[in-house]
Biopython code that builds the backbone (N, CA, C, O; Angstrom):
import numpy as np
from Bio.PDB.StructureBuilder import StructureBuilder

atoms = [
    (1, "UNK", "N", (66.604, -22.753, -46.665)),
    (1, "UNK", "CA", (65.856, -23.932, -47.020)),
    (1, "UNK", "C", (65.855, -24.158, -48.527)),
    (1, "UNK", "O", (66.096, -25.202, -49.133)),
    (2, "UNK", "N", (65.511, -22.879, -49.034)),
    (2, "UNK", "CA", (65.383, -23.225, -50.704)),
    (2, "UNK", "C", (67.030, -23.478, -51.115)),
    (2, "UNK", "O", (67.068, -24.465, -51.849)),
    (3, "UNK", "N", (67.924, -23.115, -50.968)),
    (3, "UNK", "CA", (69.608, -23.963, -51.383)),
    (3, "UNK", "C", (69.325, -25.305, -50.585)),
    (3, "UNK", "O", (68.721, -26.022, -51.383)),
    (4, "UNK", "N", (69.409, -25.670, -49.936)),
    (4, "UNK", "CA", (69.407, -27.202, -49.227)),
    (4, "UNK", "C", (68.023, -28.129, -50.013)),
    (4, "UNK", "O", (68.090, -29.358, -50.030)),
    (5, "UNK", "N", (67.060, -27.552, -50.507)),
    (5, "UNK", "CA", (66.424, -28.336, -51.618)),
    (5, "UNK", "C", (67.130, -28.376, -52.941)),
    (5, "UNK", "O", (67.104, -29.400, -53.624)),
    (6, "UNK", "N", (67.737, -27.332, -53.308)),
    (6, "UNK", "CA", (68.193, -27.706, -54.420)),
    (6, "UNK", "C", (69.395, -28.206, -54.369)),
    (6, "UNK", "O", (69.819, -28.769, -55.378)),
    (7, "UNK", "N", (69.939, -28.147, -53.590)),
    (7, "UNK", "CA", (71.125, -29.190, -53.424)),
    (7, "UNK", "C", (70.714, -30.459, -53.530)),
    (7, "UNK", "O", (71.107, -31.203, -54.429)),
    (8, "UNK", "N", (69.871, -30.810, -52.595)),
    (8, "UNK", "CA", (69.474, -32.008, -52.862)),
    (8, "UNK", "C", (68.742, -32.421, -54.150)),
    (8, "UNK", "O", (68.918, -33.612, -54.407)),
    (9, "UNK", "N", (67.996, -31.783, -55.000)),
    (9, "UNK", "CA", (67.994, -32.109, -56.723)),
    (9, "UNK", "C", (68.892, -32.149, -57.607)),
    (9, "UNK", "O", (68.856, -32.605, -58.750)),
    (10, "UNK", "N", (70.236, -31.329, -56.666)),
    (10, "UNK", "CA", (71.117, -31.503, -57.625)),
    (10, "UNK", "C", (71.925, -33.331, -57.612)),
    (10, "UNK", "O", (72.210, -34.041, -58.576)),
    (11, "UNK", "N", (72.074, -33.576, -56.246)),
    (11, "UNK", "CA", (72.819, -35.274, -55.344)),
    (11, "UNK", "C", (71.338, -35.933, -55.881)),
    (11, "UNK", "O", (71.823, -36.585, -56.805)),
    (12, "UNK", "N", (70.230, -36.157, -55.940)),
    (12, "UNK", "CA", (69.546, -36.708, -56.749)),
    (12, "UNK", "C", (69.842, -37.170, -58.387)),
    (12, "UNK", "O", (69.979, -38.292, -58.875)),
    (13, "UNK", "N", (69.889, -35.484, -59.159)),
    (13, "UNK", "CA", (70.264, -35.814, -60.646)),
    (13, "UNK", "C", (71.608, -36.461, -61.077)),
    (13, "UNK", "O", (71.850, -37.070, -62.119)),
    (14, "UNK", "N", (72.585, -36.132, -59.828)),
    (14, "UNK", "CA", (73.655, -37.195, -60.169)),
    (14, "UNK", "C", (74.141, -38.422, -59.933)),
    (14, "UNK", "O", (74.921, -39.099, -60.602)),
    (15, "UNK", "N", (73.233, -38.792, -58.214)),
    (15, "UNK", "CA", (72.906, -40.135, -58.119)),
    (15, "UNK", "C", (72.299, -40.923, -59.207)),
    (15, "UNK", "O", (72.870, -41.907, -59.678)),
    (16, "UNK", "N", (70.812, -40.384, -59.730)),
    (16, "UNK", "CA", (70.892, -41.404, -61.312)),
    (16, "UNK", "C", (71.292, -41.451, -62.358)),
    (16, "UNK", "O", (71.384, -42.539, -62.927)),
    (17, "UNK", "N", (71.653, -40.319, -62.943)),
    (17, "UNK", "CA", (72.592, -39.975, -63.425)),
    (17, "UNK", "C", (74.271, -41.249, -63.652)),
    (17, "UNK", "O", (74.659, -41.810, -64.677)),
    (18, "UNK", "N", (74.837, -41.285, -62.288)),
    (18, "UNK", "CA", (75.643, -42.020, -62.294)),
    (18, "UNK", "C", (74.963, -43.186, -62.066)),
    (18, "UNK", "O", (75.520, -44.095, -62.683)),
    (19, "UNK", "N", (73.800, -43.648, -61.322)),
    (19, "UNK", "CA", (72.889, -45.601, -61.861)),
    (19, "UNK", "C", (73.021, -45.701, -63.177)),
    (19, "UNK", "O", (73.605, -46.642, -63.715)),
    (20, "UNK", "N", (72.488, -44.739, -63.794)),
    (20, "UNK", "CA", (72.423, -45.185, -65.193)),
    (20, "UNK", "C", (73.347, -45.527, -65.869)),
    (20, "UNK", "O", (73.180, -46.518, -66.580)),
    (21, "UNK", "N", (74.830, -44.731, -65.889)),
    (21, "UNK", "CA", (75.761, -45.192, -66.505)),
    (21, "UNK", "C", (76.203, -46.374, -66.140)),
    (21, "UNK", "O", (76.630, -46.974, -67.127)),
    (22, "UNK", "N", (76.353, -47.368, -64.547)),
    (22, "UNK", "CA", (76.650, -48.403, -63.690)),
    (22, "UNK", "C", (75.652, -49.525, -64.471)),
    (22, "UNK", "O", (76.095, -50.595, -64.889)),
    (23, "UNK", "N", (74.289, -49.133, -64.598)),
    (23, "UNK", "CA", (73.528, -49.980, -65.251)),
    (23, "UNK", "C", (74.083, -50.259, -66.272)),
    (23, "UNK", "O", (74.652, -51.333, -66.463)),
    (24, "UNK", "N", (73.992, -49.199, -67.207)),
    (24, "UNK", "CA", (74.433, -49.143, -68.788)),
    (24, "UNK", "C", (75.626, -50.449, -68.625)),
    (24, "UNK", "O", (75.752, -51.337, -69.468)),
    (25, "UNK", "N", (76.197, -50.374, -67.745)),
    (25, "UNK", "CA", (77.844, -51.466, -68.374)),
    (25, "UNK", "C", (76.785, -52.733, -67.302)),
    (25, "UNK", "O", (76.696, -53.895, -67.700)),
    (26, "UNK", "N", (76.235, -52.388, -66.280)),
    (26, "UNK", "CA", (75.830, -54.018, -65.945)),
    (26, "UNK", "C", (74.900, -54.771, -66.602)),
    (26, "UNK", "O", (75.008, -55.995, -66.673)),
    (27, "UNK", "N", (74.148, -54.263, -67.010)),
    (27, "UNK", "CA", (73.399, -54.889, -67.874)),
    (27, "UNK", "C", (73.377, -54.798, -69.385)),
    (27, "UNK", "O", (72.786, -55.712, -69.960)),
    (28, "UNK", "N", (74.126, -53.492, -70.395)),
    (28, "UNK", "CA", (73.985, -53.335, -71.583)),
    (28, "UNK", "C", (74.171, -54.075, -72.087)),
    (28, "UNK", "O", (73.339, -54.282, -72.970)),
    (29, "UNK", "N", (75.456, -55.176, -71.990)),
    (29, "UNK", "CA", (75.408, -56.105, -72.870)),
    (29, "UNK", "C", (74.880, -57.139, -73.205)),
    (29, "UNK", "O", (75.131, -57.932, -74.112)),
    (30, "UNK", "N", (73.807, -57.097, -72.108)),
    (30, "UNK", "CA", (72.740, -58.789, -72.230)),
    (30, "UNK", "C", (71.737, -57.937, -72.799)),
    (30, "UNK", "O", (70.832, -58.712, -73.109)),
    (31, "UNK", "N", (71.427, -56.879, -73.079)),
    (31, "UNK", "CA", (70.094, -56.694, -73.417)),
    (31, "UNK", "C", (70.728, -56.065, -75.127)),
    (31, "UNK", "O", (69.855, -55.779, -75.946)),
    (32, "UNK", "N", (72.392, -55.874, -75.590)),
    (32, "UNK", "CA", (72.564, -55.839, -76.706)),
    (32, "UNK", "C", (72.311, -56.898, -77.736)),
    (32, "UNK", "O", (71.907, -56.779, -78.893)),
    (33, "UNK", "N", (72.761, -58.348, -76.797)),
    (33, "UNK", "CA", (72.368, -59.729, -76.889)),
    (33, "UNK", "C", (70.776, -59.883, -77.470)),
    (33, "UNK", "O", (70.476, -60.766, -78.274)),
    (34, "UNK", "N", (70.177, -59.273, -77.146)),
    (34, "UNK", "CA", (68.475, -59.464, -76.739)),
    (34, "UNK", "C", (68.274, -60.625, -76.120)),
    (34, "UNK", "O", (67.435, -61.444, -76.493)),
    (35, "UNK", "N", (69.339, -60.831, -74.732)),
    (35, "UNK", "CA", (68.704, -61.757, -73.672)),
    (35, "UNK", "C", (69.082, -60.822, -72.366)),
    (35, "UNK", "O", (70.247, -60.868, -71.971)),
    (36, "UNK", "N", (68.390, -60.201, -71.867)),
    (36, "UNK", "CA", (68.446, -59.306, -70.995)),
    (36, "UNK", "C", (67.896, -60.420, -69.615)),
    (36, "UNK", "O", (66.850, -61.061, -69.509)),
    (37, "UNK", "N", (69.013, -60.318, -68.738)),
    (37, "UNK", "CA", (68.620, -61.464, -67.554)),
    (37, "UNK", "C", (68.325, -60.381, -66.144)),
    (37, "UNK", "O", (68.245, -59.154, -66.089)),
    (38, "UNK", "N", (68.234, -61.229, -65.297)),
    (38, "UNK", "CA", (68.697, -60.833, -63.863)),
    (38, "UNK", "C", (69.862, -60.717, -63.520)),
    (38, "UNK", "O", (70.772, -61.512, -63.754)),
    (39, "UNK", "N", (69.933, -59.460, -62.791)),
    (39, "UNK", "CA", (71.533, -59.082, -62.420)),
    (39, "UNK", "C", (71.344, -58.637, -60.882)),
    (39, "UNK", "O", (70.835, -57.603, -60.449)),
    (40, "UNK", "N", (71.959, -59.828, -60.119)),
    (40, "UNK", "CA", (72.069, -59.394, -58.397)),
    (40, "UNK", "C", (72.495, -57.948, -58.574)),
    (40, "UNK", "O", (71.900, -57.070, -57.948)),
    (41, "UNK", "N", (73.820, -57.562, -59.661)),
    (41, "UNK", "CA", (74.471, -56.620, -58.646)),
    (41, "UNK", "C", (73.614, -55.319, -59.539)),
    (41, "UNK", "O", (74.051, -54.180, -59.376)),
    (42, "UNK", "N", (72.783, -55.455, -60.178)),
    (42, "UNK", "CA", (72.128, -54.325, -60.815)),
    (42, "UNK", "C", (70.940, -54.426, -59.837)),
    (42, "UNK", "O", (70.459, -53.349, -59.482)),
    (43, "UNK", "N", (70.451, -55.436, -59.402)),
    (43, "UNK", "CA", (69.005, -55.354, -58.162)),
    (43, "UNK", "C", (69.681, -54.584, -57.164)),
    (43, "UNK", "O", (68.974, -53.689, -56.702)),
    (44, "UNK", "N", (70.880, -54.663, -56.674)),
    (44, "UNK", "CA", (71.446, -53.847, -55.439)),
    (44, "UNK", "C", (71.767, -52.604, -55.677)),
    (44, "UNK", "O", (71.909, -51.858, -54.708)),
    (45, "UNK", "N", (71.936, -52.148, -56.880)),
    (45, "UNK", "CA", (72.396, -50.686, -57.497)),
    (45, "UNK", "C", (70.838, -50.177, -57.404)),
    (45, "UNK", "O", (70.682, -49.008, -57.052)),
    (46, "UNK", "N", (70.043, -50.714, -57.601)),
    (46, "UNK", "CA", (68.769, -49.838, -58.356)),
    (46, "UNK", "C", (68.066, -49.859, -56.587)),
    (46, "UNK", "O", (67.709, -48.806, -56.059)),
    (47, "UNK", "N", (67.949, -51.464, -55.729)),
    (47, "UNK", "CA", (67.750, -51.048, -54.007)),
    (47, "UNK", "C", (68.577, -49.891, -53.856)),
    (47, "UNK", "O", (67.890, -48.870, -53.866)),
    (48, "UNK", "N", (70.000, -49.641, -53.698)),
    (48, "UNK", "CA", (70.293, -48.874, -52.927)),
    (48, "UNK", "C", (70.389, -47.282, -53.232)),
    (48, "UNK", "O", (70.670, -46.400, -52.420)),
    (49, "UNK", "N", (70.096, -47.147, -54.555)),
    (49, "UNK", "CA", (69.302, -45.719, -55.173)),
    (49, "UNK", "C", (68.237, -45.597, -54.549)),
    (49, "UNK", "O", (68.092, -44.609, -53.829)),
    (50, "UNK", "N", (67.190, -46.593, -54.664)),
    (50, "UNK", "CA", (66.157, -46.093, -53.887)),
    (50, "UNK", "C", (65.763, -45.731, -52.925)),
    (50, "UNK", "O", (64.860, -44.908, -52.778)),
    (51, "UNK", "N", (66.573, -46.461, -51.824)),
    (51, "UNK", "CA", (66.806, -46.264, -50.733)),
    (51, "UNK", "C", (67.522, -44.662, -50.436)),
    (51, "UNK", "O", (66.877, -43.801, -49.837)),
    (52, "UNK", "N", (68.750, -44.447, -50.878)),
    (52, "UNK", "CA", (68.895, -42.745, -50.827)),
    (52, "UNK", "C", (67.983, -42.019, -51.126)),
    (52, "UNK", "O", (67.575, -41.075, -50.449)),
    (53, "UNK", "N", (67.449, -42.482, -52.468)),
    (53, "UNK", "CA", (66.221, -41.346, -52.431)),
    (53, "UNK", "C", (65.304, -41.159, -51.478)),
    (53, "UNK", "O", (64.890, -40.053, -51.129)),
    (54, "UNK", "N", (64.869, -42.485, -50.915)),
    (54, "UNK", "CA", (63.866, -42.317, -49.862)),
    (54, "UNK", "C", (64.212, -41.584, -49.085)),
    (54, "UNK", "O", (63.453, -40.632, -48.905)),
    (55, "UNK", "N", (65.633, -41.644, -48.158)),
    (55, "UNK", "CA", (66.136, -40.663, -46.999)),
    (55, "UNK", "C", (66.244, -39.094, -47.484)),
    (55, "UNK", "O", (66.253, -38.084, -46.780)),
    (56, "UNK", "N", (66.354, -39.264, -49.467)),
    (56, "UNK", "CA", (66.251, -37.559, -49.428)),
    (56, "UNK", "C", (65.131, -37.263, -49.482)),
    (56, "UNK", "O", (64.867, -36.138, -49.058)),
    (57, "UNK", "N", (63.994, -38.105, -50.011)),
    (57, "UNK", "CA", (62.647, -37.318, -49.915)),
    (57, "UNK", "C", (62.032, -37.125, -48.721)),
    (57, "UNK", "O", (61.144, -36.273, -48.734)),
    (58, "UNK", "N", (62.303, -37.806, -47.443)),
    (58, "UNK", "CA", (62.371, -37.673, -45.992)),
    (58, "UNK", "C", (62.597, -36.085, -45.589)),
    (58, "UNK", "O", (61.851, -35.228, -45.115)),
    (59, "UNK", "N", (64.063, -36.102, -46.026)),
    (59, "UNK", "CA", (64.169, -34.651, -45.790)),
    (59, "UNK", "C", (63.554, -33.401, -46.285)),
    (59, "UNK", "O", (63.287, -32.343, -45.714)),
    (60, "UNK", "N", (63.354, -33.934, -47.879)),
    (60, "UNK", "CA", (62.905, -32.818, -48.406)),
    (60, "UNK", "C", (61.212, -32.447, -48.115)),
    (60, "UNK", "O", (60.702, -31.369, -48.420)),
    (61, "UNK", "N", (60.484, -33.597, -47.457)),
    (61, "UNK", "CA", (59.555, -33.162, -46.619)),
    (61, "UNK", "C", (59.701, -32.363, -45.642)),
    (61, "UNK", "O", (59.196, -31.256, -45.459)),
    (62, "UNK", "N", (60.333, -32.891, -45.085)),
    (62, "UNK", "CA", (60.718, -31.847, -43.947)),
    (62, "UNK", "C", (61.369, -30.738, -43.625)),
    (62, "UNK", "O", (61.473, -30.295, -42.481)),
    (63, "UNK", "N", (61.920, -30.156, -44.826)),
    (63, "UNK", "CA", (62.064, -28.678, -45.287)),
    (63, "UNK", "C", (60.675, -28.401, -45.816)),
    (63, "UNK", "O", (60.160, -27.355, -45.421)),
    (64, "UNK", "N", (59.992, -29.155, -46.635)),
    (64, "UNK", "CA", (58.296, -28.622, -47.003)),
    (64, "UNK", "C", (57.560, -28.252, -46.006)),
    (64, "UNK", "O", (56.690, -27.413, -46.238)),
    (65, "UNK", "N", (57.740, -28.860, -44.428)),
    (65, "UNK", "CA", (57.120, -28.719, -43.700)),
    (65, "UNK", "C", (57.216, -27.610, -42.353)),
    (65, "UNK", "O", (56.370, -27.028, -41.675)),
    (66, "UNK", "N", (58.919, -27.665, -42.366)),
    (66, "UNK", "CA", (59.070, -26.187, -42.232)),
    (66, "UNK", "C", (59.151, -25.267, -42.395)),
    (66, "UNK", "O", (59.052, -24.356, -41.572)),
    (67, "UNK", "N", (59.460, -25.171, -44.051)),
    (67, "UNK", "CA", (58.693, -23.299, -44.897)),
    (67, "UNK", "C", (57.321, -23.409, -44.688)),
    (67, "UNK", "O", (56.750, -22.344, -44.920)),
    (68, "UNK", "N", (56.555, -24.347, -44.320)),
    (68, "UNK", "CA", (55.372, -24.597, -43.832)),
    (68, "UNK", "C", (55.202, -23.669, -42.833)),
    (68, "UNK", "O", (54.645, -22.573, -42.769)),
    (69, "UNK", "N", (55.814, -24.366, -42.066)),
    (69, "UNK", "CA", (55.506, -23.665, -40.205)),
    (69, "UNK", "C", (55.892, -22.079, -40.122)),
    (69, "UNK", "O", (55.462, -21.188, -39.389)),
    (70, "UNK", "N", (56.892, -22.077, -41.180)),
    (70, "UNK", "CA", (57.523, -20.799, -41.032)),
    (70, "UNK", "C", (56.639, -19.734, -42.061)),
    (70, "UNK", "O", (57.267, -18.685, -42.209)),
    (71, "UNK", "N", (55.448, -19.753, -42.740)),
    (71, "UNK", "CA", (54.918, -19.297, -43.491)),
    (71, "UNK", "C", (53.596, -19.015, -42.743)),
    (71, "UNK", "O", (53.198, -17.856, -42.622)),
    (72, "UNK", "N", (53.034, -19.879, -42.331)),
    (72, "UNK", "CA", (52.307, -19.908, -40.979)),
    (72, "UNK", "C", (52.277, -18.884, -40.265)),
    (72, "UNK", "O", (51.305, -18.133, -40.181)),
    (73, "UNK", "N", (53.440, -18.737, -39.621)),
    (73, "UNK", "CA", (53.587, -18.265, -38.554)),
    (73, "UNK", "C", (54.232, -16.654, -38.823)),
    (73, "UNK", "O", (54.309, -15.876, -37.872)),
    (74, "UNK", "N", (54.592, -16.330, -39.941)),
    (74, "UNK", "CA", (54.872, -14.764, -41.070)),
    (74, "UNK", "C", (53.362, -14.109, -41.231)),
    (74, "UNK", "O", (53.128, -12.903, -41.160)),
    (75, "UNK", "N", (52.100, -15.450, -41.530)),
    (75, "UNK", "CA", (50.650, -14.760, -41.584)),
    (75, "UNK", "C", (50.412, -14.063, -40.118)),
    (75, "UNK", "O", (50.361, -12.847, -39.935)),
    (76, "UNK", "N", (50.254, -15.246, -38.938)),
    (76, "UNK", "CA", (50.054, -14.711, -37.915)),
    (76, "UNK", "C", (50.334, -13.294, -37.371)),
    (76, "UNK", "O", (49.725, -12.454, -36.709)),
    (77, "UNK", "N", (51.670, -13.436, -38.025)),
    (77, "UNK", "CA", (52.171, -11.656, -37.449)),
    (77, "UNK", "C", (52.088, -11.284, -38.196)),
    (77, "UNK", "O", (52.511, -10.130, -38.128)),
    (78, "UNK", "N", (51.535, -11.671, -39.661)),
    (78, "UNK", "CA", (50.846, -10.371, -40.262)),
    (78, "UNK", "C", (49.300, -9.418, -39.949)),
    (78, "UNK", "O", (48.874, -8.266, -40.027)),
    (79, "UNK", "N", (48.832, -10.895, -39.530)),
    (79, "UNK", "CA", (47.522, -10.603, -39.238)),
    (79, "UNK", "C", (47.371, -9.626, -37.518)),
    (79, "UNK", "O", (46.474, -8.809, -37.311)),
    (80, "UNK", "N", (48.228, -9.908, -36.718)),
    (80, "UNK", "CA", (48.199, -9.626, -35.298)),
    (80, "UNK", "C", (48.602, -7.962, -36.021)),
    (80, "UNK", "O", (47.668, -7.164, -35.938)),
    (81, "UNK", "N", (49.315, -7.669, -36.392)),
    (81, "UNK", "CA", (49.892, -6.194, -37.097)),
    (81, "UNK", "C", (48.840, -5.668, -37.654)),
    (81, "UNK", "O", (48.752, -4.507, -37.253)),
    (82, "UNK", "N", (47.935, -5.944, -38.424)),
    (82, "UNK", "CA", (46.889, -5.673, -38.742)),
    (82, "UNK", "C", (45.395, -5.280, -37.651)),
    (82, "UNK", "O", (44.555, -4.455, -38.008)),
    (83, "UNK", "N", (45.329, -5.862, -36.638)),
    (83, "UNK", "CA", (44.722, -5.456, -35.657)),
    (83, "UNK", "C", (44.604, -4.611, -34.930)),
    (83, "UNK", "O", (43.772, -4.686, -34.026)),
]
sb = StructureBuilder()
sb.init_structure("model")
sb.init_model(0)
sb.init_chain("A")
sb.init_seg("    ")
for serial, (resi, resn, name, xyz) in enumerate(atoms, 1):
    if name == "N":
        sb.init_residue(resn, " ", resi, " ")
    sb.init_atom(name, np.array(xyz, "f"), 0.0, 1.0, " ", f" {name:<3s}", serial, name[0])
structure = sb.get_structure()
């Protein structure tokens, strides 16, 4: 579980990582201008980052929630051993 979280911080830091540079050329030069506009295809870069992230923080709940269960359930039989 703990490699499959950090994998996924790692496809995180390079997903924005690489937005930022995509931004940097879609928008840098209107805001070098100092008229920084709306950019469809920078609204769809920055939706569809977010959107991955959402499906990784999905998961990465749900590795939280099974070192959860699985921590849980390490007390139990610690405690039953103890009896």
């Amino acid at each position: 579980m703990a490699a499959r979280v950090g994998v996924l911080a790692d496809e995180q830091r390079a997903r924005f990582a690489d937005a930022g540079a995509r931004l940097a050329v879609l928008v840098g030069p209107a805001v070098d201008l100092g008229a920084p506009g709306e950019s469809p295809e920078a609204r769809r870069l920055v939706e569809a980052v977010a959107e991955q992230d959402a499906a990784a923080a999905g998961e990465h709940r749900a590795l939280l929630q099974a070192l959860t269960d699985d921590a849980a359930a390490a007390a139990a039989v610690l405690v039953a051993a103890t009896r």
